[in-house]
C-alpha positions as CSV (number, residue, x, y, z in Angstrom):
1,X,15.4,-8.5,6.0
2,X,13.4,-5.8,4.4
3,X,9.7,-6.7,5.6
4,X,7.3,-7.4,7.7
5,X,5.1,-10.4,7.5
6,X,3.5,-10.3,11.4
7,X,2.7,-7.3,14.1
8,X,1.9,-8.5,17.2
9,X,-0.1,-6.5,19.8
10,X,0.0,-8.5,23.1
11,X,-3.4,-7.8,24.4
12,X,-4.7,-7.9,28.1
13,X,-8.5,-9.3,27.0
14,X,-8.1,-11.0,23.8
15,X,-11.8,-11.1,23.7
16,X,-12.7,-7.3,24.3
17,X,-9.8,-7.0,21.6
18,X,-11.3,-9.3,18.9
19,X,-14.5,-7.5,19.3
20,X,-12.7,-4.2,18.6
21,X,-11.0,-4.8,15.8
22,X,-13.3,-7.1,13.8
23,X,-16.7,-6.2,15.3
24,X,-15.9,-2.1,15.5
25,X,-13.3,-2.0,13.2
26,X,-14.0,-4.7,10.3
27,X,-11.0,-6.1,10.2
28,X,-11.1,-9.1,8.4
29,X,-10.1,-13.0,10.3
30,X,-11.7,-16.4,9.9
31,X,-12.3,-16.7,13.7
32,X,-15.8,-16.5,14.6
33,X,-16.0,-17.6,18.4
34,X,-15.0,-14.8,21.3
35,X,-12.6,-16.6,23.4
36,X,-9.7,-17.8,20.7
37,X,-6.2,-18.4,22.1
38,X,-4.9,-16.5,19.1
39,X,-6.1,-14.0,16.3
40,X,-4.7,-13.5,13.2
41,X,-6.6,-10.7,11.1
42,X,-6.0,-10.9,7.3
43,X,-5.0,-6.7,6.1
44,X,-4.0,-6.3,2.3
45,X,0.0,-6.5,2.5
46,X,0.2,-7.3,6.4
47,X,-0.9,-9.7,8.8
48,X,-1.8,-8.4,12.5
49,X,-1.9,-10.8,15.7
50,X,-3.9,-10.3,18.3
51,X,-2.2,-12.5,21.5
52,X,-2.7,-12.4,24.8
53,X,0.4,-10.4,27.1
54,X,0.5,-13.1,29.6
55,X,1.1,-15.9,27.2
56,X,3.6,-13.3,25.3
57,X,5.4,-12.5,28.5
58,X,5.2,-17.3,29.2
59,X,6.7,-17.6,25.6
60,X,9.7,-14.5,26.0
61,X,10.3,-15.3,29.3
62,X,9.6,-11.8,30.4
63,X,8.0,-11.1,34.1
64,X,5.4,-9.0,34.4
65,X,7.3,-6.2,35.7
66,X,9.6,-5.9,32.5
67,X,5.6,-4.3,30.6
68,X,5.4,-0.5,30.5
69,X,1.5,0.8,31.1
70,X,2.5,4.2,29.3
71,X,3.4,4.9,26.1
72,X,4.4,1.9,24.0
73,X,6.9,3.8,22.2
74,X,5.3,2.6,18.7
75,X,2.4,4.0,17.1
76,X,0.2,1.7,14.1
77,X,-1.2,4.0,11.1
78,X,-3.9,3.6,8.7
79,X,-3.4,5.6,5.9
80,X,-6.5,6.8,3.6
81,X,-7.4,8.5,0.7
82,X,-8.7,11.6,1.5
83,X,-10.0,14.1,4.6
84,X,-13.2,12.5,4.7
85,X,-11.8,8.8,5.5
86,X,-9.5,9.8,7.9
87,X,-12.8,11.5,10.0
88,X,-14.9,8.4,9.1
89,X,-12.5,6.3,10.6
90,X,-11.8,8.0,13.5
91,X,-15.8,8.0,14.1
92,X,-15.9,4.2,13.7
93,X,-13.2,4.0,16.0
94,X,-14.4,5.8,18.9
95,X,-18.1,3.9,18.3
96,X,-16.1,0.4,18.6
97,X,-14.4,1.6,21.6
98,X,-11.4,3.6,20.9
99,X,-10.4,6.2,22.8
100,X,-10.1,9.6,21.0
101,X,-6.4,11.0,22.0
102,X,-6.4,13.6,19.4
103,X,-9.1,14.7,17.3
104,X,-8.0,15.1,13.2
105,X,-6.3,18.3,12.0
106,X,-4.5,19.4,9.2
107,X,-0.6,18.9,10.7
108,X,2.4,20.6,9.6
109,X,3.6,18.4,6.8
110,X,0.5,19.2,4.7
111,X,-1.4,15.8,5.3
112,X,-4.4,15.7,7.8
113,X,-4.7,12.8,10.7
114,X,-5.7,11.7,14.0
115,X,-4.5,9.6,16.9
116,X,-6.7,6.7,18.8
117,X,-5.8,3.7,21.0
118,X,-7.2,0.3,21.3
119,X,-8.7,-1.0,24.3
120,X,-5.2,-1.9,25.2
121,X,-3.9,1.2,24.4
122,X,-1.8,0.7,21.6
123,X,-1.7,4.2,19.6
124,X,-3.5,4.4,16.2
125,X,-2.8,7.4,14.0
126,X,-5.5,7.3,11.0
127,X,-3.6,9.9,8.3
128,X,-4.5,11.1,4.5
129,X,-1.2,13.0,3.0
130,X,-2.3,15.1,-0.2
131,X,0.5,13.4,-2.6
132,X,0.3,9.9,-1.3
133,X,-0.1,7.2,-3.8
134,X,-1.0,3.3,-2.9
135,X,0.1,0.6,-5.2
136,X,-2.2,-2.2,-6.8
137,X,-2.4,-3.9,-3.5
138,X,-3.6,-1.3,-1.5
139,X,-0.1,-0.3,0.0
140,X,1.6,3.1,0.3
141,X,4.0,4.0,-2.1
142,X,6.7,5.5,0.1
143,X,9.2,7.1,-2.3
């Protein structure tokens, strides 16, 4: 078992979410209406879900108690290509919605990112390392 196909962020308003991440964010999914039951978003090598934390917590049989409001002990990353992405990024993030937790600097393993979260707070780092390479399908090559 050496992938993964799904991530699944259980989201408190799935609508304020879908309007983040495909409205402010441009991620790519074939829904088009603002109240779906679920989302699926279409990223090159990796699916992302979008479901709502109540139906998560119906389907795992986990009571409401069981959810931790601070940190999710997980972060998500978008790596890019160079300085200038990762501050364009973070620009389009905070104009969808996001919530600057760290502003982009250059950190001590030589690469240069920034931390968000989502309007459910799930942590995004946005990251450009100098001798990063991605692969034909748009994946890092993580030698």
């Amino acid at each position: 078992m050496n992938s993964i196909h799904l991530i699944c962020l259980a989201v408190k308003d799935i609508s304020k979410s879908l309007k983040f991440y495909r409205d402010g964010l441009g991620f790519k999914t074939s829904i088009e209406g603002e109240k779906p039951v679920i989302v699926f978003f279409n990223n090159d090598g990796t699916k992302l879900e979008l479901f709502p934390l109540s139906e998560l917590q119906k389907e795992i049989g986990a009571p409401a108690s069981n959810v931790s409001e601070g940190f999710p002990r997980f972060t998500l990353a978008h790596n890019v290509r160079s300085k200038e992405e990762v501050d364009v990024m973070m620009k389009q993030a905070e104009a969808a919605g996001a919530t600057i937790v760290s502003q982009p600097v250059t950190q001590c393993w030589g690469g240069y990112s920034g931390y968000f979260t989502d309007p459910d707070g799930f942590y995004w780092e946005v990251a450009y390392g100098p001798d990063w390479e991605f692969d034909d399908n748009d994946m890092l090559v993580m030698e």
